[in-house]
TORLOMAR-283961 format. One record per residue: chain; residue number from 1; residue in one letter; y, x, z of N, C-alpha, C in turn. Coordinates in Angstrom, 3 decimals. Each point is the difference from the previous one (the first is absolute). Layout:
N
PT;A;NUM;A;Y;X;Z;Y;X;Z;Y;X;Z
...
This chain:
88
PT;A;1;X;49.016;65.040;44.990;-1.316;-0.045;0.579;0.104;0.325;1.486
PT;A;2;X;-0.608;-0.770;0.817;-0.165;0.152;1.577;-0.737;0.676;0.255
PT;A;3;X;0.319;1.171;0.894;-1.044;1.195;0.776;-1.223;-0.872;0.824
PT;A;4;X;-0.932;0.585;-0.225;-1.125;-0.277;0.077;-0.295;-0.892;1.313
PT;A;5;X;0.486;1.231;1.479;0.088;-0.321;1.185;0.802;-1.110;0.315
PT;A;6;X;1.046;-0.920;-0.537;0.876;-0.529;-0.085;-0.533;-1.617;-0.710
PT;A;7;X;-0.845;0.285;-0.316;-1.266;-1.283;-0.978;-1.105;0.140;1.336
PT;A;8;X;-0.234;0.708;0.455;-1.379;0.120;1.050;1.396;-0.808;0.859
PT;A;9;X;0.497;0.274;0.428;0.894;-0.752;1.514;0.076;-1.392;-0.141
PT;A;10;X;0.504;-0.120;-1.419;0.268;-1.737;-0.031;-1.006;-0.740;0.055
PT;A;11;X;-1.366;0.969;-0.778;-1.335;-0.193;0.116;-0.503;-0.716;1.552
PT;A;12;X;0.220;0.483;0.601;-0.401;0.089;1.132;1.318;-0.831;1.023
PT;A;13;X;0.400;-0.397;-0.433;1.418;-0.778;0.288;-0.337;-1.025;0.367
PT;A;14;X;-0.517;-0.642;-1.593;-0.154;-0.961;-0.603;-1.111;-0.888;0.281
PT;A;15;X;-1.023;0.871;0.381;-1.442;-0.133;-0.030;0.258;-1.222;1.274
PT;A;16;X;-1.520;-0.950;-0.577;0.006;-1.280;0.989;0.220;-0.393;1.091
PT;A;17;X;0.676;-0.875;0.368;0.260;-0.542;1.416;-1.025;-0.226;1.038
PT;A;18;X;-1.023;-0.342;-0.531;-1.582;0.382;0.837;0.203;0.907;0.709
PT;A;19;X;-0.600;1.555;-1.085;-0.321;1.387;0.212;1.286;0.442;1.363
PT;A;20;X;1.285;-0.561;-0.253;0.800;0.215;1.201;-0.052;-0.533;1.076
PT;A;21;X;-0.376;-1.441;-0.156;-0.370;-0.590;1.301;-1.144;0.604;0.927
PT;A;22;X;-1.153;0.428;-0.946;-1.003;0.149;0.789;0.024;1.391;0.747
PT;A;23;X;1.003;1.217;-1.244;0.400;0.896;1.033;0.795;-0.484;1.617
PT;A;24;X;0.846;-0.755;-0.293;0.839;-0.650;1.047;-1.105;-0.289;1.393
PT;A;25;X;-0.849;-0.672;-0.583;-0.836;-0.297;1.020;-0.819;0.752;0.568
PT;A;26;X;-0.494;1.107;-0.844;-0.494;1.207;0.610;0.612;0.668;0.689
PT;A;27;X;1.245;0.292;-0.053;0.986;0.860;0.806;0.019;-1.314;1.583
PT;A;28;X;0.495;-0.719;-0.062;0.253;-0.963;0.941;-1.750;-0.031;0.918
PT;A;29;X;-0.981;-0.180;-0.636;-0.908;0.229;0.524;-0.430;1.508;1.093
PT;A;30;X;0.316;0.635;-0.958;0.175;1.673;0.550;0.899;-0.349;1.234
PT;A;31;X;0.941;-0.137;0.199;1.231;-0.057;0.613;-0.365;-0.859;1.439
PT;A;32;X;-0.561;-1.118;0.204;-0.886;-1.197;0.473;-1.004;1.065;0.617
PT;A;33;X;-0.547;0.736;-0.357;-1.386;1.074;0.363;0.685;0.809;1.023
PT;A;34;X;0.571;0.926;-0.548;0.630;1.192;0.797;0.924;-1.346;1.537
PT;A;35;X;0.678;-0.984;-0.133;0.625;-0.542;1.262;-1.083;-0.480;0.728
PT;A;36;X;-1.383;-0.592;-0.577;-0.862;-0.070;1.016;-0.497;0.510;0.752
PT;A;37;X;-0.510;1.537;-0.719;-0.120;1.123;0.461;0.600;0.627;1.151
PT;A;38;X;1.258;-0.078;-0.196;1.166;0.639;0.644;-0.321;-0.996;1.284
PT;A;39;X;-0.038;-1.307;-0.005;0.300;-0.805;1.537;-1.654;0.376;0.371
PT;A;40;X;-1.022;-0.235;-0.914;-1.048;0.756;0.945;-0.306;1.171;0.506
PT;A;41;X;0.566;1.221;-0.473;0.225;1.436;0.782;0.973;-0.987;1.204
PT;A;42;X;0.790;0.295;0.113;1.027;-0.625;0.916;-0.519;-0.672;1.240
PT;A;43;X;-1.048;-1.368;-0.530;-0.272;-1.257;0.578;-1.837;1.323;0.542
PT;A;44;X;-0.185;0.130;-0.261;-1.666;0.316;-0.105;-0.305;1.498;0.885
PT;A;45;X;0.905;0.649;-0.557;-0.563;1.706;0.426;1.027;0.140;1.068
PT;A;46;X;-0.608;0.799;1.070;0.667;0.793;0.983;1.203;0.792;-0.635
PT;A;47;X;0.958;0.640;0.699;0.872;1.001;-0.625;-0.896;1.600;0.171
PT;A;48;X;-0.614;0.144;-1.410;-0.389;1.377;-0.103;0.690;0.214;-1.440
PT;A;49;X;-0.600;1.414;-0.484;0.138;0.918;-0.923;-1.172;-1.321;-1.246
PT;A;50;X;-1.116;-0.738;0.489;-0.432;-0.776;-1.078;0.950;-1.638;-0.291
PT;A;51;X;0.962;-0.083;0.749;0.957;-0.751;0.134;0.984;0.319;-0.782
PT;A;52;X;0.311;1.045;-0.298;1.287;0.431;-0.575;-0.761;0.339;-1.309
PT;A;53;X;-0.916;0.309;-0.437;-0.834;0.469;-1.438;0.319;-2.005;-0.556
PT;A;54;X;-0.905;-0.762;0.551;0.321;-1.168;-0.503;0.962;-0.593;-0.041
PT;A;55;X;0.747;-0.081;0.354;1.341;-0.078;-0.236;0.895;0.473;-0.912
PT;A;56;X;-0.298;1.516;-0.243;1.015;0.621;-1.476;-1.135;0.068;-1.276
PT;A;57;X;-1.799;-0.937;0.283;-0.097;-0.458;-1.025;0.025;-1.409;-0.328
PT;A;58;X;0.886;-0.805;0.943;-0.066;-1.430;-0.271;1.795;0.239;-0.666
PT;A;59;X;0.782;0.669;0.632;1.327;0.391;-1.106;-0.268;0.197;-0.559
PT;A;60;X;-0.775;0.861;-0.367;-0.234;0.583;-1.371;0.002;-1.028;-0.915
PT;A;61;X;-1.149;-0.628;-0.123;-0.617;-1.261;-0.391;0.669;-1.297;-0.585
PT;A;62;X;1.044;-0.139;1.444;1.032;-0.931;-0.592;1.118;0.497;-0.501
PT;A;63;X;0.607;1.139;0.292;0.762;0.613;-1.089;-0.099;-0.154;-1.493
PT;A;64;X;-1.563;0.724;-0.158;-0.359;0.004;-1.022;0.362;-1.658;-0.996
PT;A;65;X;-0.801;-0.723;0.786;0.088;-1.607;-0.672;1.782;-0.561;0.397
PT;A;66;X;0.466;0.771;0.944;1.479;-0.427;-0.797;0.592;0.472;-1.301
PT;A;67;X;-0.182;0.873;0.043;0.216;0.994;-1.245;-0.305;-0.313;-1.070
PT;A;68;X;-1.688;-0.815;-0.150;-0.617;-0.044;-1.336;0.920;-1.594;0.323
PT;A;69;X;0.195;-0.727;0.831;0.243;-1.478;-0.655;1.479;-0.153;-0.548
PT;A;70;X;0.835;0.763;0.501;1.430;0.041;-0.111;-0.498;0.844;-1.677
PT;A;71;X;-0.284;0.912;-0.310;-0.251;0.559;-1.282;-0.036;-1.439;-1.042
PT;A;72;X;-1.102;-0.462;0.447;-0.741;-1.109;-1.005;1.089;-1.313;0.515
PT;A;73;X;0.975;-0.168;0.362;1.129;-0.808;0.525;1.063;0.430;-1.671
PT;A;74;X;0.387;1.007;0.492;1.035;0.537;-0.890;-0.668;0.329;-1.478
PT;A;75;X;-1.108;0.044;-0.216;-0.860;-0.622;-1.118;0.692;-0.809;-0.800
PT;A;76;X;-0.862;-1.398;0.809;0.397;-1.395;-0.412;1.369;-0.158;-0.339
PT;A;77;X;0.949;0.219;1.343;1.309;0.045;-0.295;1.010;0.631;-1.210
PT;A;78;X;-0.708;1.208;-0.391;0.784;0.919;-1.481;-0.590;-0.964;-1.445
PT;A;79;X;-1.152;-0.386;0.186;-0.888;-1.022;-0.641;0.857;-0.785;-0.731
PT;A;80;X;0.321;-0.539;1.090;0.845;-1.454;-0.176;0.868;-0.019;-0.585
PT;A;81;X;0.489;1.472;0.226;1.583;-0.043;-0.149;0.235;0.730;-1.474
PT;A;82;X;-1.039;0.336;-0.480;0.118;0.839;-1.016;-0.758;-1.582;-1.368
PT;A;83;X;-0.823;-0.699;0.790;-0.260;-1.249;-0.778;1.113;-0.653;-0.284
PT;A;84;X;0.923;-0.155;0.443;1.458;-1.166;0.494;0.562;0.666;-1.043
PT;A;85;X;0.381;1.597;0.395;0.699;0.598;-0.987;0.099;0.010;-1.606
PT;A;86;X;-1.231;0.427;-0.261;-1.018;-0.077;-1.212;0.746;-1.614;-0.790
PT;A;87;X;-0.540;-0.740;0.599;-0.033;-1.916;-0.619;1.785;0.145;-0.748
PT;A;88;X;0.678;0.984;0.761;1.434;-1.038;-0.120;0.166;1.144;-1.589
């Protein structure tokens, strides 16, 4: 019998190619936000102290949506690979 947590992973492994894409695209979206951000602090504001606030929240931002899309990347990718596996 397989530990519980170990059925939730593949669970969630496994789960549809959609549900990953659309994370994918949320992260990439996120990611798209925070670089616009970033060239408009840059492009837009003088160099102050409200210059530098927008800025480590437009990193932030796209950090963040690198983070979530590369997550939901390696998703799909264990997905696949655990589908491929599985068949043979």
């Amino acid at each position: 019998m397989k530990p519980q947590w170990l059925t939730a992973l593949k669970h969630h492994y496994t789960g549809s190619l959609e549900h990953g894409f659309q994370q994918f695209r949320q992260g990439v979206a996120f990611f798209f936000l925070g670089m616009v951000g970033l060239y408009m602090a840059h492009s837009m504001l003088a160099p102050s102290l409200a210059q530098e606030v927008a800025v480590l929240i437009s990193v932030l931002i796209g950090g963040a949506g690198f983070i979530w899309a590369m997550m939901a990347h390696v998703r799909m990718l264990v997905g696949r690979l655990i589908r491929f596996f599985e068949r043979r």
